[in-house]
C-alpha positions, 0 to 999 in steps of 0.5 A: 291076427289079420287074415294072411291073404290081406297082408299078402296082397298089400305087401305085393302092392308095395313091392310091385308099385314100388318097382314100375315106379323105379322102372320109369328111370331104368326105361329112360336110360336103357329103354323099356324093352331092356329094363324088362329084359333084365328085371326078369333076370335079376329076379330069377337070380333072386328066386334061385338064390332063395330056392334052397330056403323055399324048398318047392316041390317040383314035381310038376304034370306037363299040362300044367307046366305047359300052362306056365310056359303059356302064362309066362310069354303072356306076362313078359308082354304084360309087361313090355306094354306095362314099362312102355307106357310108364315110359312115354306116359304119366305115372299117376294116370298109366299105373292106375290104369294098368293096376285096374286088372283086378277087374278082370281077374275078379270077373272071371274069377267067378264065371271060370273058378266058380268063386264065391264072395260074402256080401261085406267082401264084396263091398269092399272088394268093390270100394278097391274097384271102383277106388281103381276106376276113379284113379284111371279117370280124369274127369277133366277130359270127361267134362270137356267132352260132354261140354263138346269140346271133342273126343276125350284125348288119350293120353299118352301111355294109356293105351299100353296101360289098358294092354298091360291091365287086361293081360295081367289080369288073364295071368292072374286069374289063371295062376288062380287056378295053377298055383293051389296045385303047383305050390307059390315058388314055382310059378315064381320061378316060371314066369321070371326065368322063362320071361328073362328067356323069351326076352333074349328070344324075342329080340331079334325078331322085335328088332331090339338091342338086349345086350347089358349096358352099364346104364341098366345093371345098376342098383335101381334094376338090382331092387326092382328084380328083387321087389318083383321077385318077393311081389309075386312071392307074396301073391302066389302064397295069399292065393294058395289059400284057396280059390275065394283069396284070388279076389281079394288078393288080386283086389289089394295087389291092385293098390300098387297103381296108388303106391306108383302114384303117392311116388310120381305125386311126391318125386315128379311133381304129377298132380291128380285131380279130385277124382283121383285122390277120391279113389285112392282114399277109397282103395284104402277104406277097402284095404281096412275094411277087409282087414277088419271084417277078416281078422 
């Protein structure tokens, strides 16, 4: 049988890519501030539904319910900056991007969390990696540069996308460490809920209209809070198994940048460069690969 912490990670690939690929559209209509607003109502909706099914435990210490309350303002400006480039950049360079965050949470995972990697998991873990980089890097730009032709252009969106990646990292990395304690469901129902409260929150002092329109509770907005809600699910369990799944989690979480990608490829026309396609078959040969040496 594969090894339970691989599937999870792939799975929460599929639904996360699938849902910042669908929230491109919503942010068009309603703007990404409200399509932010309101996945994470719709995926507290879900996860309160589910509540009587998961049974969590919810006996929970204050200092780590205050981490939560901390982790949860981080993610929803995760992703605020995560929707706002999808929004104004292109998918297949702003989704790798953001979803490179496995760098961040893997470096600190093993200077804070003291994790350990055996040396064919690392290997993998590292072809996922750099499968990540090559996606982000258009070596078009790059080549232009080092021929003189001036500063390498920064895209639109690509800034938020680097905002986005190093925060989500962060709230990985710490979810690590929180998660093993609490149980999956709780950080779930933390993070939404409280993200959905800081959105209403917030709004007016970012000066931003959150009332619901038509045009963002439609049925795109219902499958992502859904996606979403079962894509954190399936990452907080894989990393409930212990401190050394982190990595490997996150890693395979991170291929939701080559899912948002294959949709933008076959749905909007983008087009990757060699480069790009190399790093995709690179994240997939470290998917197998941990599949196969952890089974």
């Amino acid at each position: 049988m594969a090894y339970p912490p691989v599937l999870l990670g792939a799975l929460t690939a599929f639904c996360w890519g699938t849902s910042d690929y669908l929230s491109r559209s919503s942010s068009q209509k309603a703007g990404h501030y409200r399509t932010t607003v309101y996945m994470h109502v719709v995926s507290t909706a879900t996860i309160l539904l589910l509540l009587p099914l998961l049974r969590p435990d919810f006996s929970i210490s204050l200092e780590l319910a205050l981490t939560l309350v901390s982790l949860s303002v981080l993610n929803f400006f995760a992703f605020i900056f995560l929707y706002r480039g999808l929004h104004h950049g292109v998918v297949s360079v702003v989704a790798p991007i953001a979803y490179s965050y496995p760098i961040i949470t893997t470096i600190f995972a093993v200077i804070f969390l003291g994790v350990m990697l055996s040396g064919v998991r690392t290997l993998a873990l590292a072809a996922v990696i750099l499968g990540v980089i090559l996606l982000s890097t258009r070596f078009s730009e790059l080549g232009r540069y080092l021929r003189g032709g001036g500063l390498v252009k920064v895209m639109p969106g690509v800034d938020s996308a680097v905002v986005a990646a190093v925060s989500f990292g962060s709230v990985y990395v710490a979810l690590g460490f929180v998660t093993p304690l609490v149980g999956y469901v709780l950080p779930v129902l933390f993070l939404r809920g409280l993200g959905g409260i800081f959105g209403f929150t917030f709004a007016p002092l970012l000066k931003q209209d959150v009332r619901p329109r038509r045009d963002v509770m439609t049925r795109t907005m219902l499958v992502m809070g859904i996606l979403e809600t079962f894509g954190l699910l399936s990452f907080n369990l894989g990393i409930s198994f212990g401190g050394a799944t982190l990595p490997v989690v996150t890693a395979l979480s991170g291929m939701g940048g080559a899912f948002a990608t294959t949709y933008a490829m076959a749905f909007l026309r983008e087009r990757l460069e060699p480069n790009q396609l190399v790093g995709i078959l690179l994240s997939i040969a470290g998917v197998f690969a941990l599949l196969y040496f952890t089974s």
